[in-house]
N, C-alpha and C positions, 0 to 999 in steps of 0.2 A: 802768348803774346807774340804779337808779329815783327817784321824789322820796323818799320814804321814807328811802332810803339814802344820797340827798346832805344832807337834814335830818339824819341820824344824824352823818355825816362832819362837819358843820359845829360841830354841839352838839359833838361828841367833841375838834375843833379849837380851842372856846372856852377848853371846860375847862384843855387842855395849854397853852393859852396864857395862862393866871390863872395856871397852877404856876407856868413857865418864867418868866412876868412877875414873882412871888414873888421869885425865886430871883435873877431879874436887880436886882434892886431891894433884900437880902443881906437877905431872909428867906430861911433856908434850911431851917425846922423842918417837917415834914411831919406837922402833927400832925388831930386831927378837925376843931378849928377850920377848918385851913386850907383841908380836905379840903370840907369841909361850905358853904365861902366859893367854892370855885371849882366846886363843884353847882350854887350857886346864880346862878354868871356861866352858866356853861353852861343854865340854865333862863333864862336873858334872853335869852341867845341864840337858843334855841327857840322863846320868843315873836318876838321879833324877826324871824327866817326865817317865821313862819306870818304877820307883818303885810306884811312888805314881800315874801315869796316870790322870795327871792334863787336858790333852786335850781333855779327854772324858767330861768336862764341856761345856756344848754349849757356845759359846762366848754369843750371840743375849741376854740369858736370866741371864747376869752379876748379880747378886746382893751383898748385903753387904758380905754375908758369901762366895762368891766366891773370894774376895778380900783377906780376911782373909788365903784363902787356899792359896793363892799366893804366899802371903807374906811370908808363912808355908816354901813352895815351895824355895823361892826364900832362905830363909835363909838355910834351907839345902842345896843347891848349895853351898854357901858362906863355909858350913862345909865339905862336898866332897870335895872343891875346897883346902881347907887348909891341910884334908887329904893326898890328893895326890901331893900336893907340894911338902910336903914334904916328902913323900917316894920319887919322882921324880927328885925334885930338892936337896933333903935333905936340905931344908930348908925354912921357911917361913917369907915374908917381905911384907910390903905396905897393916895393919890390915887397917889405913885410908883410904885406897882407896878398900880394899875390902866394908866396909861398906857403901863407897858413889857406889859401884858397886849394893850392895845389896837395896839400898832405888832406884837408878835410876832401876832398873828390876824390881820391882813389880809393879814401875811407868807406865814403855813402858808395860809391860805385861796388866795390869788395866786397860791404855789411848787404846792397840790395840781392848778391849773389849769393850768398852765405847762405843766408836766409831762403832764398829760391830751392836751394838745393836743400837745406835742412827740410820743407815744408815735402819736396821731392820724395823724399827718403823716409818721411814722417818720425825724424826723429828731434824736432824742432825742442816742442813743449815738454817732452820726456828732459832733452839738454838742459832746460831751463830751470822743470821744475825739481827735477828729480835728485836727492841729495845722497845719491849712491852712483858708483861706476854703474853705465848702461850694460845692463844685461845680451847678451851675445845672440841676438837674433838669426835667425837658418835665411839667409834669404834665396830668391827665388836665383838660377843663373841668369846672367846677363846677358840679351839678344840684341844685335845689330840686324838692321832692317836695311834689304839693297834693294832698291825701285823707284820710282818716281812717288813722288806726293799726292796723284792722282788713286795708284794701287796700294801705298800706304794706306792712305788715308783709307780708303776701303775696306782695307786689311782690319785694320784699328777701331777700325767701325761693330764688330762683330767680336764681342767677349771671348766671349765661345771660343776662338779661332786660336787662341795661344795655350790655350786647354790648362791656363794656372800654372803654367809650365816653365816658364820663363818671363825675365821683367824687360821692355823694350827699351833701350838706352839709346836708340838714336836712327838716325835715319840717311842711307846713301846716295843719293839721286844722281841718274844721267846727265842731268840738267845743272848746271853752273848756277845758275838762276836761281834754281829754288834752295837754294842756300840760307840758312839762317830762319827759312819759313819754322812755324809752328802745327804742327798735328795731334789734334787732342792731347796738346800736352808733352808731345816727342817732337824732339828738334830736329831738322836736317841737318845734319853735320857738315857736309860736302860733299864733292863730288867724286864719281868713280876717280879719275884721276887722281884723286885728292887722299882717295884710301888709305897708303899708308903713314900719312900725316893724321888722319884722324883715327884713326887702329891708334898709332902712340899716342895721341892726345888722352883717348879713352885710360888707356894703360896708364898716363900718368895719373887720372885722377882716381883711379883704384877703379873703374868700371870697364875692366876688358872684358869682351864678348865671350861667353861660352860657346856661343851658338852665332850665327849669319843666317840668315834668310832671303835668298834670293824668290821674290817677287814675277819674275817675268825670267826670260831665258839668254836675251842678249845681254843682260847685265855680266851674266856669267861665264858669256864667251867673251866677255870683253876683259876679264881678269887672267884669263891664259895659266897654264897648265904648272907652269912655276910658281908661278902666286897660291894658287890654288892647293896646289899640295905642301906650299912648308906652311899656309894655316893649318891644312890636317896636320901636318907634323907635329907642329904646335900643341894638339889638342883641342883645336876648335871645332865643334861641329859643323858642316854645310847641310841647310835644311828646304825643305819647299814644301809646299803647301801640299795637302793628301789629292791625287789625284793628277798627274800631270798631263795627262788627257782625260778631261772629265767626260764623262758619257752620260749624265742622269744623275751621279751619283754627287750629291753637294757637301758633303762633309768637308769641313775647312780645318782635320787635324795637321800638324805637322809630320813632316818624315825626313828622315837623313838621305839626302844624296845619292843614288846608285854611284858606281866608279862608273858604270857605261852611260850614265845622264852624263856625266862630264866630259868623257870622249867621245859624245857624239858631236854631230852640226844643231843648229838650233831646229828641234823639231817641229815637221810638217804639220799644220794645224787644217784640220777637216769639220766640217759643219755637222755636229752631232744630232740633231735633228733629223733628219732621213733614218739614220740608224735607230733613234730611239722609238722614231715610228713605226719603223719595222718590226722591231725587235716586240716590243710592250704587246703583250698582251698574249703572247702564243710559247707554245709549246718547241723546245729548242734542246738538239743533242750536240753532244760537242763530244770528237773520241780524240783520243790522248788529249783528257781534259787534266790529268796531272801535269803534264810537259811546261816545259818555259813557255810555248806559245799558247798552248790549250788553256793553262789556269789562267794566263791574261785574257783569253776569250771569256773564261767563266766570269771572272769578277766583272769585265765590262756587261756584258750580257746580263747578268744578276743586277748591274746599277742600273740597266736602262728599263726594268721596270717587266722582263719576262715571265710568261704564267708557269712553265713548269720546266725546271733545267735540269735534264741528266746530261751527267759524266761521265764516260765512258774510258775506261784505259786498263793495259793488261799489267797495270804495276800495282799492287795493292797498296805500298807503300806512297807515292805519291798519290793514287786515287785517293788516300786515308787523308792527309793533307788538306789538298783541294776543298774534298769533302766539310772537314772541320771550319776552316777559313770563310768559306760561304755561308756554314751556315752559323758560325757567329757576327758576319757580315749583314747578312742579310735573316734573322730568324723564321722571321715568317712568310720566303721564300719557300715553294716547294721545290724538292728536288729530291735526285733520286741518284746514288752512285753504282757503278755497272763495272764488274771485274768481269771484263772480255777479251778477247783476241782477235781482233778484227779479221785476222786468216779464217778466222770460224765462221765459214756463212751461218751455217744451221745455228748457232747459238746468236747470232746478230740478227737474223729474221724473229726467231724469237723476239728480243729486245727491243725493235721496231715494234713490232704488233703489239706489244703490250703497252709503248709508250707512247707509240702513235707522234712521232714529232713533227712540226711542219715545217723547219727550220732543220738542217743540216751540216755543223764545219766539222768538216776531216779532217785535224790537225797529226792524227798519227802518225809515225813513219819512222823508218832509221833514217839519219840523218848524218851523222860521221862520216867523212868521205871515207874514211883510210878504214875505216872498220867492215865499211859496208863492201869498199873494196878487196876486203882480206876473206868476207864473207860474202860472195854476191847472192848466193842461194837464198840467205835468210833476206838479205834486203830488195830481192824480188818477189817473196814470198809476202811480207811485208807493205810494200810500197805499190808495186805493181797488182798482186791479186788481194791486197789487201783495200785496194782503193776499189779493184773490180766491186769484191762484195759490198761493202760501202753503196758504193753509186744502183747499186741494184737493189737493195734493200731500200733506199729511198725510195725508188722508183715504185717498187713493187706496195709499199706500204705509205703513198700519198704525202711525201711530205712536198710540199710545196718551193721547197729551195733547198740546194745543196752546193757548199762553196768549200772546193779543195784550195792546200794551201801547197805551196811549189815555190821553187828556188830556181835563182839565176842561174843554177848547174843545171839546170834542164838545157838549157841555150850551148848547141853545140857541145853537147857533151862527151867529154872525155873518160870523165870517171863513172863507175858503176852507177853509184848512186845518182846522178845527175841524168845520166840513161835510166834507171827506174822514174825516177820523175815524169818526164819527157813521156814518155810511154804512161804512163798514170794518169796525165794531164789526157789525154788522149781518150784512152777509156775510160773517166769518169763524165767526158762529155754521151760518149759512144754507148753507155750503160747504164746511165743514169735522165739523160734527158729526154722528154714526152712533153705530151701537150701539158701535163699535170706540173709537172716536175723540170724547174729550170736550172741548170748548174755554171756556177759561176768558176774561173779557174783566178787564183793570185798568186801572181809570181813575185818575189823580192828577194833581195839581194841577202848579206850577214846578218845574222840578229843579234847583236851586244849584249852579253850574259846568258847566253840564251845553250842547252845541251850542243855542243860539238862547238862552240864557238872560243877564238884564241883567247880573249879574256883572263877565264879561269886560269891558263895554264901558263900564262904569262904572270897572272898575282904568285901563282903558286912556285913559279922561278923567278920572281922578285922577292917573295918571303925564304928563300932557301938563300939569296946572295945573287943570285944568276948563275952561271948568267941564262938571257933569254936566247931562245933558237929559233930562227927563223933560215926554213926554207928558200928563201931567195932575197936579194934585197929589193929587186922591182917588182914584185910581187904587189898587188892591189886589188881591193874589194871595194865595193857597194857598203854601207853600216847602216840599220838602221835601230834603234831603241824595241825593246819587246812591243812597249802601248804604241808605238807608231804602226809596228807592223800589225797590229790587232786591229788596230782603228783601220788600218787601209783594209782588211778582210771583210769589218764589217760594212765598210764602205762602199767595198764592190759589191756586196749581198743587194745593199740599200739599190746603189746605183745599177742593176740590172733587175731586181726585182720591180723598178720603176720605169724601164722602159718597156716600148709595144715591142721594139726588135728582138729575132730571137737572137741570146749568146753565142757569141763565134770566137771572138776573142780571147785573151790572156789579160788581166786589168796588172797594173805593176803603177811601182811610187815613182814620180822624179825624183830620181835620191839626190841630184847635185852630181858634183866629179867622185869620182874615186877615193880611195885613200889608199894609201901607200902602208903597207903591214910595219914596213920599219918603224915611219911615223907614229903609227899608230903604239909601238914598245915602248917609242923614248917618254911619249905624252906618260903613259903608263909610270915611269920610272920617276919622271916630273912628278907625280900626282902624288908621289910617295915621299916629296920633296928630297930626291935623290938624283944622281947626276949620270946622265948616261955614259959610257964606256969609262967612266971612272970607277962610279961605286957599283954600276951592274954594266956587264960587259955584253955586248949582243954575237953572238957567233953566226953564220951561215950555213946552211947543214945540205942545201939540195934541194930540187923536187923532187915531191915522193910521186911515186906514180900514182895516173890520175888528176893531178893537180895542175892548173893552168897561171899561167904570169897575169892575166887579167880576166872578168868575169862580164859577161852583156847581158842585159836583159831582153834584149829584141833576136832575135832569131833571124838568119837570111832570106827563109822564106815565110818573113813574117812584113807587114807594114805597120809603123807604128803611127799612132793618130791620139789627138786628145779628146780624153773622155771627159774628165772634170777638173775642177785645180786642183792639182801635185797628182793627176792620173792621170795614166796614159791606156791605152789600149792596142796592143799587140795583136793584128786580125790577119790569120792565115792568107794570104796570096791566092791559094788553091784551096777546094775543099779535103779536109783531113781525108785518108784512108781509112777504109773498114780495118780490123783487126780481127780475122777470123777467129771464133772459138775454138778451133781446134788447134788454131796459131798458140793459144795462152793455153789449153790443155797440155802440147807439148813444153812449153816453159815449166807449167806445173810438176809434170811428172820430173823432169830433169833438176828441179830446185827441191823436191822432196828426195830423189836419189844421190844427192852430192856432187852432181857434175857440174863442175865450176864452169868450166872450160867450155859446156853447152849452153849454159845460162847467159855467159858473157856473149856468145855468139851469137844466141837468139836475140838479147836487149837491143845489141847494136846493129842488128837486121831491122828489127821493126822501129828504132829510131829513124835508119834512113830511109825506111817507106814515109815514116810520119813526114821529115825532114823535103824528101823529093832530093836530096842530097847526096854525095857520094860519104861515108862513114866521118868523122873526126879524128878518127884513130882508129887503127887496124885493131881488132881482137888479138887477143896473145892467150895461150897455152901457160894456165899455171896450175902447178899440180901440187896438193896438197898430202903430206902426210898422211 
């Protein structure tokens, strides 16, 4: 029932309750007079509901303090109604039967709710008939619903979508407005603002939420990091719908919250449509498909409907994973999983020829600054001639597209890893692309939860007390969610395997401004509805070498330009530099014999051929045990 219709019900209840009051009080003449006298309580009553909006209280979740406003209710009718008598009639008569007016309405109004809610809860005719204490029912937990009435309602629409899982108890809207509305049967409680008015509302009438459901994404920036973490504290779940970049894939389960859906900004939405077009129907490898970003490649690619998907990575344990997940995801997917090491041409030619892909992402690589740092041999060996074979094994075995994945540490790079990038990006263009064979390169910034990212190791010195460490306090990065940075990968696939021009570029996200690392601890700490430098203390510890105060995705000798919405396109200035083979043979032989000290010299040579640049940082002699 809508407002409309509980205004109606309410007036209609005044009225019968001025007769019945009549009647109780031994008028019992039903004449115009009397008729015309209990119009005019029923017209108090009408003002009264549009002053105080008593029927934006859901009936279903009646409790004591709703009684109370009734009765509130019901006696300012009784004073409108004496008001206007007597300006109307210039006079007032029958205070006895007003007050048997005023105890029978709060009655029918309370008994209409009662009842509302007994039918609600189906335990009405059990109450009535049954001549034993009610047996103790399991019920479902209790879900609060945060979204407009437009996504509700959609939501609600679809059984299936709550998976028996939970029982909806009410409804949060952006909107002031749709307050008081009805949705199949779920009420809008109120508004975001309104939240923690109707959280205790809920509570008092014994229906507090197990569970939230946030519907859309601005809802959920709009409840801020304190809010948000003393519900977890609480115990309440934060939930959203399966799929928070859908790609193809429509399953409308529920799912809890990542911590890094909450610390991010509200994610970039891109037209899945090109991707899926691309994608459907062909043959597609993905290596370091265990990885935080390779398994969000596999699952999206699996949803958009691909004929045959191998995964590729040197970890058997995450390969094993991945493996499982797809293919109870998807059963009758084919696919194929591939314990390799991308340093291994001869074993990756193999692999190619047998599986023939036409589709390409290169997600492998070390990634850790400070590790890759400690070790540059292997993260050249790795990232550098690891991308070589990659992009030539493509080439040489016809697959039609190949889309390396890179970080904003490539842009003027300081640290090792960020110089393997840079140089990766380079020869996967250099090595991999032909008239057959087009390569895409994707640059982006942090990836939240994602291997080497602060995240984890900030939960993990919040679970310990703290306190948390952080390397500088102006320190700031780019963030983006794992399925944002997947969706932009397959994005740039789509978006360059649809143009006539050939690839020159770098494709990257608008991320927005920066974030500030500290910022990004306290939300952390918030989220665990904890208090920063009270309950966990932030310390400052240094940069580590390698490590910058802020990170760019465009390069100096790069021009940035837009490609698509939330892409940009990073296009060389100059055309790249060749990379001689025997340039990468001596890297080679140098990262197989342990020369740290050569490896670093050689990455940041051929960074500033690529660059046209003078170094970022001088090389330095470190010599290892």
């Amino acid at each position: 029932m809508g407002r409309a219709g509980k205004i109606a019900a309410h007036v209609l209840l005044a009225f019968l309750a001025f007769l019945i009051g009549r009647v109780i009080a031994g008028v019992t003449t039903l004449d115009a007079h009397t008729l015309s006298q209990a119009g005019l309580f029923a017209v108090s009553a009408f003002l009264v509901e549009l002053a105080l909006k008593v029927e934006r209280a859901p009936w279903r979740f009646v409790a004591a303090s709703d009684i109370l406003r009734l009765a509130r209710s019901s006696l300012v009718t009784c004073v409108v109604y004496a008001g206007l008598a007597w300006l109307v009639i210039a006079r007032f008569e029958g205070l006895r039967a007003l007050v048997c007016a005023f105890v029978i309405q709060v009655f029918l109004l309370a008994s209409l709710r009662v009842i509302r809610r007994g039918l609600h809860e189906g335990v009405l005719l059990e109450a009535i008939l049954s001549l034993r204490p009610a047996a103790v029912h399991p019920a479902l937990p209790n879900l609060l619903i945060v979204g407009s009435a437009v996504e509700a309602e959609e939501f609600l629409r679809a059984p299936a979508s709550l998976g028996e899982r939970y029982a909806p108890v009410g409804v949060v809207s952006p909107l002031d407005k749709e307050t008081g509305d009805e949705l199949r049967g779920i009420c809008v409680l109120g508004s975001i603002p309104a939240f923690d008015e109707v959280l205790a509302q809920l509570r008092e009438g014994g229906l507090a939420p197990a569970a939230i459901l946030f519907l859309a994404d601005s809802p959920m920036s709009a409840f801020g990091a304190e809010r948000l973490g003393r519900l977890k504290s609480e115990g309440v779940r934060l939930l959203r719908r399966h799929g928070v970049v859908e790609m193809g894939h429509t399953a409308a389960t529920l799912r809890e919250i990542s911590l890094e859906e909450l610390l991010s900004r509200p994610p970039v939405r891109l037209d899945p449509e090109p991707v899926r077009a691309l994608v459907a129907g062909r043959r597609v490898l993905v290596t370091g498909a265990g990885g935080s970003i390779g398994s969000e490649l596999c699952r999206q690619i699996a949803a958009s409907g691909c004929a045959q998907l191998t995964m590729l990575d040197a970890s058997e344990v995450n390969l094993f994973h991945i493996d499982r997940e797809i293919g109870e995801a998807w059963p009758t997917l084919p696919r194929r999983e591939v314990l390799c090491d991308v340093r291994d041409a001869a074993r990756l030619d193999r692999v190619f020829a047998a599986e023939r892909p036409e589709i390409v992402f290169h997600a492998a690589a070390l990634k850790h600054v400070t590790m890759v740092e400690n070790h540059p041999c292997e993260g050249a060996r790795t990232n550098v001639l690891g991308t070589r074979n990659v992009a030539m094994a493509a080439k040489a075995f016809g697959a039609a597209h190949m889309a390396l994945i890179s970080t904003d540490k490539a842009v003027a790079p300081t640290s090792v890893m960020g110089a393997t990038k840079r140089v990766a990006e380079a020869l996967a263009r250099q090595y991999g692309s032909s008239a057959e064979t087009r390569v895409s390169i994707v640059r982006f910034g942090n990836v939240l939860g994602s291997a080497g990212s602060v995240v984890p190791l900030f939960q993990h010195q919040i679970a310990r007390g703290g306190p948390i460490t952080l390397t500088d306090a102006a320190v700031e990065r780019f963030f983006m969610t794992i399925p944002e940075a997947v969706q932009l990968v397959l994005r740039a696939v789509a978006l360059s395997a649809g143009s006539s021009e050939p690839p020159a570029g770098v494709l990257t996200l608008e991320m927005g401004e920066p974030v500030k690392i500290i910022d990004l601890a306290r939300r952390m700490i918030e989220l665990q509805g904890l208090v920063p430098d009270r309950d966990i203390q932030i310390q400052i510890t240094g940069l580590r070498p390698g490590e910058k105060l802020t990170e760019v995705l465009v390069d100096v000798n790069e021009a940035a330009r837009p490609k698509a919405a939330g892409v940009i396109e990073a296009a060389p200035m100059t055309p790249p530099p060749i990379l001689e083979p025997d340039v990468l043979a001596t890297l080679e032989a140098s990262a197989l014999a342990g020369d740290e000290f050569g490896v670093r010299t050689q990455l940041f040579a051929m960074v500033e051929r690529i660059r046209g640049t003078e170094p970022a940082v001088k090389t330095k002699a470190r010599s290892r045990a």
